[in-house]
PDB file of N, CA, C and O in Angstrom:
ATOM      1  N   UNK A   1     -61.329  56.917-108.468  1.00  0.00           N
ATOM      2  CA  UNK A   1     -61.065  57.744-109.631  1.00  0.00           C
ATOM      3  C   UNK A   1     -60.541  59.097-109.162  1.00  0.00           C
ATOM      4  O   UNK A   1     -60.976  59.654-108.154  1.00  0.00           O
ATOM      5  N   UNK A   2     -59.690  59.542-109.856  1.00  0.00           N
ATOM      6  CA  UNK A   2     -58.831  61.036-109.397  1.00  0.00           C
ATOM      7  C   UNK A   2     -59.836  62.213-109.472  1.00  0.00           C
ATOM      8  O   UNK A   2     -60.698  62.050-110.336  1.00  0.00           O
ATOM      9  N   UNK A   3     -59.908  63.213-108.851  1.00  0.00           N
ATOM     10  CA  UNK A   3     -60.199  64.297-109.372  1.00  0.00           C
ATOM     11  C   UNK A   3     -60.172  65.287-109.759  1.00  0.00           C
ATOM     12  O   UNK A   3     -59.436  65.908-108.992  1.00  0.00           O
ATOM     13  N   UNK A   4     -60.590  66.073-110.684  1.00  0.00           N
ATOM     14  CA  UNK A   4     -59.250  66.773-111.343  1.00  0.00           C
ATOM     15  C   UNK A   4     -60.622  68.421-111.248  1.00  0.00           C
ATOM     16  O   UNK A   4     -61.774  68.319-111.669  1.00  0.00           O
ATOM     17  N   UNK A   5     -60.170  69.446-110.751  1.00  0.00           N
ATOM     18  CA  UNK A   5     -60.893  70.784-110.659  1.00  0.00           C
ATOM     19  C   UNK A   5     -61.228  71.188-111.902  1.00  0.00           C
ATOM     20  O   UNK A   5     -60.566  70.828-112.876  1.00  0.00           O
ATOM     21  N   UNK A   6     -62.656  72.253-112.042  1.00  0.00           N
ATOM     22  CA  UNK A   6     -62.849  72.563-113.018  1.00  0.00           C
ATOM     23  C   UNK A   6     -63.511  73.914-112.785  1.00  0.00           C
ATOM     24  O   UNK A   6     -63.776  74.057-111.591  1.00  0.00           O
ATOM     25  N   UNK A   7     -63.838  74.879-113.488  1.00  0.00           N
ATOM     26  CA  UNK A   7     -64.235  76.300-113.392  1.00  0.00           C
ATOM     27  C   UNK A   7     -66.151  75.672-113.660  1.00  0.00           C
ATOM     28  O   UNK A   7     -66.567  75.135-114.686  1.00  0.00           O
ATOM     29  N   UNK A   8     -66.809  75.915-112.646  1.00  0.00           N
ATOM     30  CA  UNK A   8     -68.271  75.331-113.051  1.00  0.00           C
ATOM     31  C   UNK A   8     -68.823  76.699-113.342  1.00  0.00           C
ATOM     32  O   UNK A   8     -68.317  77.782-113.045  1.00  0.00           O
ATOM     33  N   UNK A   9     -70.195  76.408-114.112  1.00  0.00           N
ATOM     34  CA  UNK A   9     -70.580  77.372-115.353  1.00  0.00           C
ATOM     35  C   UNK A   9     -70.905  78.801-114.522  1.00  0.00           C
ATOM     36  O   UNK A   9     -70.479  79.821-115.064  1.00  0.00           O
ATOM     37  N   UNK A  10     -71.504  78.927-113.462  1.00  0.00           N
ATOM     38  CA  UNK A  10     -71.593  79.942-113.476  1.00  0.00           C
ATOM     39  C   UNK A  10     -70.498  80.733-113.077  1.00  0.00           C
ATOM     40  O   UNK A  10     -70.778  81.923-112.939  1.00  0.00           O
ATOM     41  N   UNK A  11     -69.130  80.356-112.816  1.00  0.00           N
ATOM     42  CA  UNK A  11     -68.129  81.192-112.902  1.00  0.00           C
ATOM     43  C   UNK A  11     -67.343  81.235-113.525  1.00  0.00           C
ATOM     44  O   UNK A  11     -66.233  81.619-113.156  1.00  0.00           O
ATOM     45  N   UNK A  12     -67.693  80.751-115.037  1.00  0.00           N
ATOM     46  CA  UNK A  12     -66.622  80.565-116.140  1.00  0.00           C
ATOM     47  C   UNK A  12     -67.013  82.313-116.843  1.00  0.00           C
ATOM     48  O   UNK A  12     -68.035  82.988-116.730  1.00  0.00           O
ATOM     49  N   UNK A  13     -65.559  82.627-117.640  1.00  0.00           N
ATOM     50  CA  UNK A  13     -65.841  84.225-117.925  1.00  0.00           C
ATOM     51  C   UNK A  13     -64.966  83.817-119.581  1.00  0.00           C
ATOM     52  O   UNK A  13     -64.402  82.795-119.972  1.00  0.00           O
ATOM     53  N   UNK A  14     -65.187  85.035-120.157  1.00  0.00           N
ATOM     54  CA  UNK A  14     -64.595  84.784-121.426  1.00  0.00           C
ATOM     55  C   UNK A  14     -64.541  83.384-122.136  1.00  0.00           C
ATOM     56  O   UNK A  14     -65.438  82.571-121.914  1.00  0.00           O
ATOM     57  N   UNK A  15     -63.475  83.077-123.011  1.00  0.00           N
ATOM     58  CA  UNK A  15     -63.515  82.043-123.624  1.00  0.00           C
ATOM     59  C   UNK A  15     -64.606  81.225-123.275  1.00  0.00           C
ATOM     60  O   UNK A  15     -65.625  80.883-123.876  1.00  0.00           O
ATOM     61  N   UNK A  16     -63.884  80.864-121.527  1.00  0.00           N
ATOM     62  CA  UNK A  16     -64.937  79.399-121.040  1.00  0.00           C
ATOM     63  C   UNK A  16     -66.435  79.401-121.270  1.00  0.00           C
ATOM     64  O   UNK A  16     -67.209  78.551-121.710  1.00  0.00           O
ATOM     65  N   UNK A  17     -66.576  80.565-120.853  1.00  0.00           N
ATOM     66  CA  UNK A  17     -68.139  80.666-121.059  1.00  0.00           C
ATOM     67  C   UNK A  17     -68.552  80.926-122.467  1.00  0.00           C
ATOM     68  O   UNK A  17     -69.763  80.814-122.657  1.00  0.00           O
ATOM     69  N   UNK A  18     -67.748  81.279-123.600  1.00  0.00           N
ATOM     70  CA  UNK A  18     -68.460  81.037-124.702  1.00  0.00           C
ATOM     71  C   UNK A  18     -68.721  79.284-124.822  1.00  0.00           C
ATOM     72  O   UNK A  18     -69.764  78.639-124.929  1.00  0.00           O
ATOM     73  N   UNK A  19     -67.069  78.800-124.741  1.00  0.00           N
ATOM     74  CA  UNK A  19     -67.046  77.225-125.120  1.00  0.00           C
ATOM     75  C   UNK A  19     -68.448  76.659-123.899  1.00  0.00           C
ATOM     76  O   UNK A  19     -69.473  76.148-124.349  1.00  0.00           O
ATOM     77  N   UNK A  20     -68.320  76.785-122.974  1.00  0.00           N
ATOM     78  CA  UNK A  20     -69.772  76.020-122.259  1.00  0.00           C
ATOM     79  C   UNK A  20     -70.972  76.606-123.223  1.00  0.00           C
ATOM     80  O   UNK A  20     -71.553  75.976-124.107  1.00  0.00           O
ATOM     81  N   UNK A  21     -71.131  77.574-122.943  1.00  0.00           N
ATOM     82  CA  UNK A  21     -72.573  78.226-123.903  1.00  0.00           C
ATOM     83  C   UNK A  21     -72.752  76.947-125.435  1.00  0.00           C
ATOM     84  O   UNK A  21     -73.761  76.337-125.787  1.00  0.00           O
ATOM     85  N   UNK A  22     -71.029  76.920-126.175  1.00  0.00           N
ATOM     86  CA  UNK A  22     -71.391  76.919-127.474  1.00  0.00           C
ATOM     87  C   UNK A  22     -71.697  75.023-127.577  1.00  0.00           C
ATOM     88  O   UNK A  22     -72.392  74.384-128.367  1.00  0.00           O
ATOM     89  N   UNK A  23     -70.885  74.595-126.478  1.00  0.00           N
ATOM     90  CA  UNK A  23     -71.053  73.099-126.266  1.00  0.00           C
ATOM     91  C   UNK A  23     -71.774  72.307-125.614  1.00  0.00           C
ATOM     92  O   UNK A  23     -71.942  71.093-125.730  1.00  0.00           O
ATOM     93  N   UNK A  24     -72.242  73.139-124.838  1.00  0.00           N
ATOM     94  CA  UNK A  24     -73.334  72.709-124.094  1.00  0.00           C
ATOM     95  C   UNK A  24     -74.513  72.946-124.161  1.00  0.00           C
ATOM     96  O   UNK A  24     -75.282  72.104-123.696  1.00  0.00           O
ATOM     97  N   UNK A  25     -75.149  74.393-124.871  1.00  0.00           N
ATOM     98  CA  UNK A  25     -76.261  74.765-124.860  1.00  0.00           C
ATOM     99  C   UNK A  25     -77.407  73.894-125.635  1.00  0.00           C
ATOM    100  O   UNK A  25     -78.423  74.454-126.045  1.00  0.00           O
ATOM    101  N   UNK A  26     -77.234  72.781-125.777  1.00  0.00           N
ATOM    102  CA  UNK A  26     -78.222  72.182-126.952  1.00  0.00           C
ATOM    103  C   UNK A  26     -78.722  71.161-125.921  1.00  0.00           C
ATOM    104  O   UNK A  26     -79.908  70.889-125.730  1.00  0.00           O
ATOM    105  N   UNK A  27     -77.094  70.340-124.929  1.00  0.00           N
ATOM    106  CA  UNK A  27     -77.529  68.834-124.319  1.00  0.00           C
ATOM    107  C   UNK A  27     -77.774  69.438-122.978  1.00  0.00           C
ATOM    108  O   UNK A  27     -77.675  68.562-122.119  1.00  0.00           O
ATOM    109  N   UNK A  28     -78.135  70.932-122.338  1.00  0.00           N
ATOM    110  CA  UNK A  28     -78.201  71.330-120.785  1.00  0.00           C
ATOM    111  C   UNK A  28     -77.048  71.211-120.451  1.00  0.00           C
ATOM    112  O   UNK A  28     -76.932  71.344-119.233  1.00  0.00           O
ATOM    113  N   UNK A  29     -75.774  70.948-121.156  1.00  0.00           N
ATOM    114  CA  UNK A  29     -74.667  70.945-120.019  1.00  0.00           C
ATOM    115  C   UNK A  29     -73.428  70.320-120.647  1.00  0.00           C
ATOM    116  O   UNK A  29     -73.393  69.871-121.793  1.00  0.00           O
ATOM    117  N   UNK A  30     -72.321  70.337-119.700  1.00  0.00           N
ATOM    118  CA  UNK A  30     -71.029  69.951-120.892  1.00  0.00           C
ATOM    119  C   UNK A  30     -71.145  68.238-120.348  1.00  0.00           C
ATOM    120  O   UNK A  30     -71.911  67.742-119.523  1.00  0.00           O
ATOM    121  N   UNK A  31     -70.189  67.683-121.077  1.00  0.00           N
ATOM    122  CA  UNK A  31     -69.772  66.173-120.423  1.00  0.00           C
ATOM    123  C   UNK A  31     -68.353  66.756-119.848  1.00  0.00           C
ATOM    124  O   UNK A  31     -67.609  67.685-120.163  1.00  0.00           O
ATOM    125  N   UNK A  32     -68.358  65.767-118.874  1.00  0.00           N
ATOM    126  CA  UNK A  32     -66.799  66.125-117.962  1.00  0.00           C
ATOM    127  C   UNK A  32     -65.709  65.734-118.776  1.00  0.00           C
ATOM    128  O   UNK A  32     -64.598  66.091-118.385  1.00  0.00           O
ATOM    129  N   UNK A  33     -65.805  64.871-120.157  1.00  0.00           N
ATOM    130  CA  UNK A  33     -64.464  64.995-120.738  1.00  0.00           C
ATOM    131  C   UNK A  33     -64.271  65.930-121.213  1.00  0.00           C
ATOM    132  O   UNK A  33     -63.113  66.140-121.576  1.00  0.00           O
ATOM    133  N   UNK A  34     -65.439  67.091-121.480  1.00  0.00           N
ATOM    134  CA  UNK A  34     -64.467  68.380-121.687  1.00  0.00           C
ATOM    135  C   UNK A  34     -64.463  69.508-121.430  1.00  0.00           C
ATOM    136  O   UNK A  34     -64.124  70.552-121.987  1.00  0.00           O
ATOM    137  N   UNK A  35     -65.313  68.904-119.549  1.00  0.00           N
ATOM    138  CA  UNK A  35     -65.185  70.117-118.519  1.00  0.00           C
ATOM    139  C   UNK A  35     -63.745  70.563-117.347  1.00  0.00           C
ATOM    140  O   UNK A  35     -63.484  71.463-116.550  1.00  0.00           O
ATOM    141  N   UNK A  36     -62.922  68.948-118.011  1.00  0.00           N
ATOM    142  CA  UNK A  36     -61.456  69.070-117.255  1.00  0.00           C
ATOM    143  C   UNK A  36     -60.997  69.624-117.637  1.00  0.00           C
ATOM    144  O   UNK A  36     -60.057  70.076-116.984  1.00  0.00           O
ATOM    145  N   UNK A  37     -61.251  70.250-119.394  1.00  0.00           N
ATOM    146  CA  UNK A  37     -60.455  71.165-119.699  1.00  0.00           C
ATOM    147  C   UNK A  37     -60.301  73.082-119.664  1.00  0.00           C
ATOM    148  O   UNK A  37     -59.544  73.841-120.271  1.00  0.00           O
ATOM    149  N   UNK A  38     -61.613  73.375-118.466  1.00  0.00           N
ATOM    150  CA  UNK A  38     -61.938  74.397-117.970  1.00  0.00           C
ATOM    151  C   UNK A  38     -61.199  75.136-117.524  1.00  0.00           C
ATOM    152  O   UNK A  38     -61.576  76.215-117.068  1.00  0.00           O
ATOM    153  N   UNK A  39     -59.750  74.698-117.535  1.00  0.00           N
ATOM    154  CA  UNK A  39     -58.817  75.524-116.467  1.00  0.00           C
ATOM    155  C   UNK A  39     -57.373  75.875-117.836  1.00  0.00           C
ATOM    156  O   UNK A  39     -56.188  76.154-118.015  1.00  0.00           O
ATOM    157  N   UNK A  40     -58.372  75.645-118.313  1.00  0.00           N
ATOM    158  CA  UNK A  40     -57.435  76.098-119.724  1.00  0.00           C
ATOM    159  C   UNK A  40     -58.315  75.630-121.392  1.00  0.00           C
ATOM    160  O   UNK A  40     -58.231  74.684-122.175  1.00  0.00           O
ATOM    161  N   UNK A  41     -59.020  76.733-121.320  1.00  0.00           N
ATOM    162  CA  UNK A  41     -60.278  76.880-122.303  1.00  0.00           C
ATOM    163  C   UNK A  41     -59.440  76.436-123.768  1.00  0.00           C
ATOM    164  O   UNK A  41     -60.001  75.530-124.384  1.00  0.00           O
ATOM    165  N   UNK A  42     -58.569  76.801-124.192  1.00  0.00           N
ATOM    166  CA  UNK A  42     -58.103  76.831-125.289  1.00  0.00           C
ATOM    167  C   UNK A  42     -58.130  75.090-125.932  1.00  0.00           C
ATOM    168  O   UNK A  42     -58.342  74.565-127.025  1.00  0.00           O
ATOM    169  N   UNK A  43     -57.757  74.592-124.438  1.00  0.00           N
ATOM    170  CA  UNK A  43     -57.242  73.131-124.981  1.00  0.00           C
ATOM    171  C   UNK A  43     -58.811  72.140-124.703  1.00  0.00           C
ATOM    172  O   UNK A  43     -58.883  70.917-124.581  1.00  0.00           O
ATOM    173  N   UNK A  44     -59.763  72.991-124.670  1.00  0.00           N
ATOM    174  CA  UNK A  44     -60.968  72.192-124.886  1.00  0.00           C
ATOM    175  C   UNK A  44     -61.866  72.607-125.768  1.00  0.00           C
ATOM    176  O   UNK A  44     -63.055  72.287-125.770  1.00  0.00           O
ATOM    177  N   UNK A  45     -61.067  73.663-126.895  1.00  0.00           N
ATOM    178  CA  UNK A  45     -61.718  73.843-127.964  1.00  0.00           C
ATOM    179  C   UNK A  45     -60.814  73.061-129.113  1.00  0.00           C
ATOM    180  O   UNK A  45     -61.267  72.812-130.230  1.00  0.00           O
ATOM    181  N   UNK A  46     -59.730  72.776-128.770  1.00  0.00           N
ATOM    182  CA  UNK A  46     -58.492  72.276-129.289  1.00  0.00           C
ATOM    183  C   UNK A  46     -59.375  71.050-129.354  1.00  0.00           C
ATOM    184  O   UNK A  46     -60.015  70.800-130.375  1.00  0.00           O
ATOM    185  N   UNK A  47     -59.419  70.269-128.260  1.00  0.00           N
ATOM    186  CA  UNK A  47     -60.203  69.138-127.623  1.00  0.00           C
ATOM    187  C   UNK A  47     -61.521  68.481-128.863  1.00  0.00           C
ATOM    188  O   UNK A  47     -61.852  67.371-129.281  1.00  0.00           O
ATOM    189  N   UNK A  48     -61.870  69.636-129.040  1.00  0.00           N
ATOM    190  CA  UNK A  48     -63.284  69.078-129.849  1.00  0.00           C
ATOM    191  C   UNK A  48     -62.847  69.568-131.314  1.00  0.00           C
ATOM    192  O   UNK A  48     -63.829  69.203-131.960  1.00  0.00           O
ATOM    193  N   UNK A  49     -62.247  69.983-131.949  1.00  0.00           N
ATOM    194  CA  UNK A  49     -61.519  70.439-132.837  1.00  0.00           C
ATOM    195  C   UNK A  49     -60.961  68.986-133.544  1.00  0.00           C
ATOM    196  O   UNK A  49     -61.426  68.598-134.616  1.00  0.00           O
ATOM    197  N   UNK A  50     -59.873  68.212-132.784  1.00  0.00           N
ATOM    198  CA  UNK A  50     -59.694  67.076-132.716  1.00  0.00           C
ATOM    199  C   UNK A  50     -60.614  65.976-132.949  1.00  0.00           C
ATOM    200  O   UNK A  50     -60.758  65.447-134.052  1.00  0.00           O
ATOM    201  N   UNK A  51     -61.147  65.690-132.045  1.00  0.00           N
ATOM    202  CA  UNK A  51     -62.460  64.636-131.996  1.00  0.00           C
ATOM    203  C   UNK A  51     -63.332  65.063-133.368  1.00  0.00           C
ATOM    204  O   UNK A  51     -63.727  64.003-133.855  1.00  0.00           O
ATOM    205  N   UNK A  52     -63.709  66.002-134.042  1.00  0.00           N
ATOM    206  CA  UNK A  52     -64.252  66.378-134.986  1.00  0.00           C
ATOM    207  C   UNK A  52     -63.335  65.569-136.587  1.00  0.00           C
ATOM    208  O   UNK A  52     -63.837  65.018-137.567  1.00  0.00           O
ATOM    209  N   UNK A  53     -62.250  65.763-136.328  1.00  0.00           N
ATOM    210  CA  UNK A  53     -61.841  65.696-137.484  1.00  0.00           C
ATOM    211  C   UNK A  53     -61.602  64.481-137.287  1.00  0.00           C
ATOM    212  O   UNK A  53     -62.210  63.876-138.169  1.00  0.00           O
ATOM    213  N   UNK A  54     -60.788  63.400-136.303  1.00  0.00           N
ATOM    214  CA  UNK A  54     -61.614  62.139-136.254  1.00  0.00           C
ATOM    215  C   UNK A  54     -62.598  61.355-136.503  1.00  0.00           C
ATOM    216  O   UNK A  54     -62.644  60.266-137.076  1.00  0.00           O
ATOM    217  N   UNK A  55     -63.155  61.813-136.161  1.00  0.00           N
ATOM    218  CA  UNK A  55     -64.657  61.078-136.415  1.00  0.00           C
ATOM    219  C   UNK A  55     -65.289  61.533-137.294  1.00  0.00           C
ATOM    220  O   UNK A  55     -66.234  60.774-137.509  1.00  0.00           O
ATOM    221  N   UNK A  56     -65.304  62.634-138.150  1.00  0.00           N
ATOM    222  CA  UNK A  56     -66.082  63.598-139.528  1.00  0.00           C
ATOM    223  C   UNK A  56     -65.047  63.819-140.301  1.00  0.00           C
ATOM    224  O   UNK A  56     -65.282  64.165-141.460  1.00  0.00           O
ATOM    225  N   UNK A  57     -63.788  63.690-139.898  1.00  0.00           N
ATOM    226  CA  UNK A  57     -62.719  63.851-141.386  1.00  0.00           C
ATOM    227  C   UNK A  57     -62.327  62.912-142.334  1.00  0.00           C
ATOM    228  O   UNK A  57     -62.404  61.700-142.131  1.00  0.00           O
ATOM    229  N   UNK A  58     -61.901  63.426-143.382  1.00  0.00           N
ATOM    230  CA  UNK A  58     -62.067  62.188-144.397  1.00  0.00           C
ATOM    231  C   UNK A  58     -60.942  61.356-143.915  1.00  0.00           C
ATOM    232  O   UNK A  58     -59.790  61.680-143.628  1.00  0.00           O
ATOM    233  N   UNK A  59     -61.683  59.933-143.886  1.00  0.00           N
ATOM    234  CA  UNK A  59     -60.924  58.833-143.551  1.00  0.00           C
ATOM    235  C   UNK A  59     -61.134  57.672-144.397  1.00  0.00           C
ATOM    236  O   UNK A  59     -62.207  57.608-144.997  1.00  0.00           O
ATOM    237  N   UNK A  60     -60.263  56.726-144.543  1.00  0.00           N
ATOM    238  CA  UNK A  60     -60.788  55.568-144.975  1.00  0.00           C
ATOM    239  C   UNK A  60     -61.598  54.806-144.486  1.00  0.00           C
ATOM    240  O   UNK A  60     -62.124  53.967-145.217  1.00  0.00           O
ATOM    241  N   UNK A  61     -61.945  54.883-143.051  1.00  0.00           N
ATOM    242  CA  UNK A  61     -62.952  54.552-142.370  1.00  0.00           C
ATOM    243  C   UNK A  61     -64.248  55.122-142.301  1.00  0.00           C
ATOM    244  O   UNK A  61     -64.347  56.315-142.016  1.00  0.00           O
ATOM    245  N   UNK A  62     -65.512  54.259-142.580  1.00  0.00           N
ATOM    246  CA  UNK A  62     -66.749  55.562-142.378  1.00  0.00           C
ATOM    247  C   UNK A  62     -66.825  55.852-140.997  1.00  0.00           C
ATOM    248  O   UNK A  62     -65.962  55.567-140.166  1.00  0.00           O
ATOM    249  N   UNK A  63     -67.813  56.388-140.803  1.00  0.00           N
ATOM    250  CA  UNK A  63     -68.389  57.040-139.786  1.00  0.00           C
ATOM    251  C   UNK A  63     -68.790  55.620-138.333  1.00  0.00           C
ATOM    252  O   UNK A  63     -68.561  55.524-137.127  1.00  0.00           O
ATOM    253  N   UNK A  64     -69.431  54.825-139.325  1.00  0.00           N
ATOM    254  CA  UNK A  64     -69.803  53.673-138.372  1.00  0.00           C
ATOM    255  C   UNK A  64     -68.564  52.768-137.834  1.00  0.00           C
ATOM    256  O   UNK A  64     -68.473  52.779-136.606  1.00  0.00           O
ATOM    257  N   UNK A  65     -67.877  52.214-138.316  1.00  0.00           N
ATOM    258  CA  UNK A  65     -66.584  52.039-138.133  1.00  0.00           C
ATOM    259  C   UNK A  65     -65.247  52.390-137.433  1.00  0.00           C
ATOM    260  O   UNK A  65     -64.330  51.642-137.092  1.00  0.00           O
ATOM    261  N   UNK A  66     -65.423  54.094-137.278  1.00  0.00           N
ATOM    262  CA  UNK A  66     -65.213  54.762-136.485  1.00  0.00           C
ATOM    263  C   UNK A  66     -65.819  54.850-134.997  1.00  0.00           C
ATOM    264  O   UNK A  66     -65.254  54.927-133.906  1.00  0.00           O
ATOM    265  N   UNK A  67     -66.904  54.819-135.285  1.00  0.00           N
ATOM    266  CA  UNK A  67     -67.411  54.641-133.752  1.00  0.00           C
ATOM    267  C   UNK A  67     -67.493  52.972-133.097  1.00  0.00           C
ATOM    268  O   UNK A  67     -67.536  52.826-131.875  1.00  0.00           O
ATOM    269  N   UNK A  68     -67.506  52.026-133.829  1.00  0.00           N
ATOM    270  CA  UNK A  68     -67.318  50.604-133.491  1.00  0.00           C
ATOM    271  C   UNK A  68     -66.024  50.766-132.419  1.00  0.00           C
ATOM    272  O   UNK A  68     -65.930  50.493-131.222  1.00  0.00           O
ATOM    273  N   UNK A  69     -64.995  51.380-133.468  1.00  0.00           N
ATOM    274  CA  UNK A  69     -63.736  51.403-132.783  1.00  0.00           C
ATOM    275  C   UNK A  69     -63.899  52.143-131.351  1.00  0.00           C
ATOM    276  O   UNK A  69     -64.041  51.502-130.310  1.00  0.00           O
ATOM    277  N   UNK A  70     -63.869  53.387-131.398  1.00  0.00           N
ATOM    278  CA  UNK A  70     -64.192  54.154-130.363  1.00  0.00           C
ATOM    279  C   UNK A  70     -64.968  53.189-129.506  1.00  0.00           C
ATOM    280  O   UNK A  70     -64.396  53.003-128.432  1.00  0.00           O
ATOM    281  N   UNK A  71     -66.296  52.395-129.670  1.00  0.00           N
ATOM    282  CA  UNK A  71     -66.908  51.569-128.389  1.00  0.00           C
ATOM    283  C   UNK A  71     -66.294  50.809-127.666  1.00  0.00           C
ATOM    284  O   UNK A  71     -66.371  50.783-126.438  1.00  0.00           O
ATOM    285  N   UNK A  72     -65.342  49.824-128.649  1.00  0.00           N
ATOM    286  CA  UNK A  72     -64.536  48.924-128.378  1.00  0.00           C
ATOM    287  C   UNK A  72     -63.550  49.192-127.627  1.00  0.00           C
ATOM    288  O   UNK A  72     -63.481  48.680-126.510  1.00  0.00           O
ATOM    289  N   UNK A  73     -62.632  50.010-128.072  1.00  0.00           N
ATOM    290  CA  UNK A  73     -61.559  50.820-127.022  1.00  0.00           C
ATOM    291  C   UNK A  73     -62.232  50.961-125.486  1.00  0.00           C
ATOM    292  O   UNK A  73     -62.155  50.175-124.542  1.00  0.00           O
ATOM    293  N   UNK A  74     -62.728  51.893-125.560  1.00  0.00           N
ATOM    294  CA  UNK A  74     -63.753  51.978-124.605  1.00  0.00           C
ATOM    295  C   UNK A  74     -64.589  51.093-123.499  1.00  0.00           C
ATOM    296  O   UNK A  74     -64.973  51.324-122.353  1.00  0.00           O
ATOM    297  N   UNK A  75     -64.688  49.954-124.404  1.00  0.00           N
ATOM    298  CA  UNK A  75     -65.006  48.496-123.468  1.00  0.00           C
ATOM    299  C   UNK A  75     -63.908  48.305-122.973  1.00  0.00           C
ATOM    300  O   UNK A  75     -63.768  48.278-121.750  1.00  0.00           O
ATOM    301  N   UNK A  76     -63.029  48.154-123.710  1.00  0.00           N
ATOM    302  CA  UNK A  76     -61.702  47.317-123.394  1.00  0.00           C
ATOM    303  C   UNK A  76     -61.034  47.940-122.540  1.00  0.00           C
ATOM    304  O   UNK A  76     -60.271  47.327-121.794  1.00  0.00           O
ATOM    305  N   UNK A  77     -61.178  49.253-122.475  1.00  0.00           N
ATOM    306  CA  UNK A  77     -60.737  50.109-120.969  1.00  0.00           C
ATOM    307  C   UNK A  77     -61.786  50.368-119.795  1.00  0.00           C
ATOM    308  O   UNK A  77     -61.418  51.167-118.935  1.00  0.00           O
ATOM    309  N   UNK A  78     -62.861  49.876-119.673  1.00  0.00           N
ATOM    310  CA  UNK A  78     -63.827  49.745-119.307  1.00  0.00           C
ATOM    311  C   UNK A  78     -64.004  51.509-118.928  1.00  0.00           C
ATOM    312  O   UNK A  78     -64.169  51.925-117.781  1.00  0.00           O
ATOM    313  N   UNK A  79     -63.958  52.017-119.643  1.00  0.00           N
ATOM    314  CA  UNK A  79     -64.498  53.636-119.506  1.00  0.00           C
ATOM    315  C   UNK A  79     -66.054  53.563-120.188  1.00  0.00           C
ATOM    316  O   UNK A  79     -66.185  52.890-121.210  1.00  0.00           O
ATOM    317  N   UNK A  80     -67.232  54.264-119.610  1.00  0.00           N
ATOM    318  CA  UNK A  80     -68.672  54.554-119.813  1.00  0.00           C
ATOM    319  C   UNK A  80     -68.378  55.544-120.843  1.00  0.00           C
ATOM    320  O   UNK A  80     -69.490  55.769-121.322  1.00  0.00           O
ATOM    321  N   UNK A  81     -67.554  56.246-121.446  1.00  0.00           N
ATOM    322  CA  UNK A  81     -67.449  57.071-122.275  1.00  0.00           C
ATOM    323  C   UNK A  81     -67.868  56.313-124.235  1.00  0.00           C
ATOM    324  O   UNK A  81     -67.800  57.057-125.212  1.00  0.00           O
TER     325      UNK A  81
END
């Protein structure tokens, strides 16, 4: 698997460190899908901004359905995500 750099928490400043504080402070910590986006804070508030309105915006799909999909994809790419 590639690896891709990231600003880790205790040297994230501005933005980053609000977005870690505001995304992480509940689970101890971020998940790495949206600690790759550390090296450019904007696009990992963008990041969850997205995923939000996916999965919580009005859709014709509920909520459960939505995430079926999301598992499935997910199998089918064999990503743990």
């Amino acid at each position: 698997m590639a690896h891709i750099p990231y600003v880790p928490y205790d040297e994230a400043t501005g933005l980053l460190a609000e977005l870690y504080q505001k995304y992480g402070a509940d689970s101890g910590g971020i998940d790495n899908i949206l600690r790759i986006h550390s090296l450019n804070p904007a696009s990992m508030r963008d990041h969850v901004v997205l995923y939000s309105h996916l999965m919580r915006g009005r859709s014709p799909l509920t909520r459960i359905q939505r995430e079926m999909l999301a598992v499935t994809v997910s199998a089918a790419n064999d990503c743990f995500y």
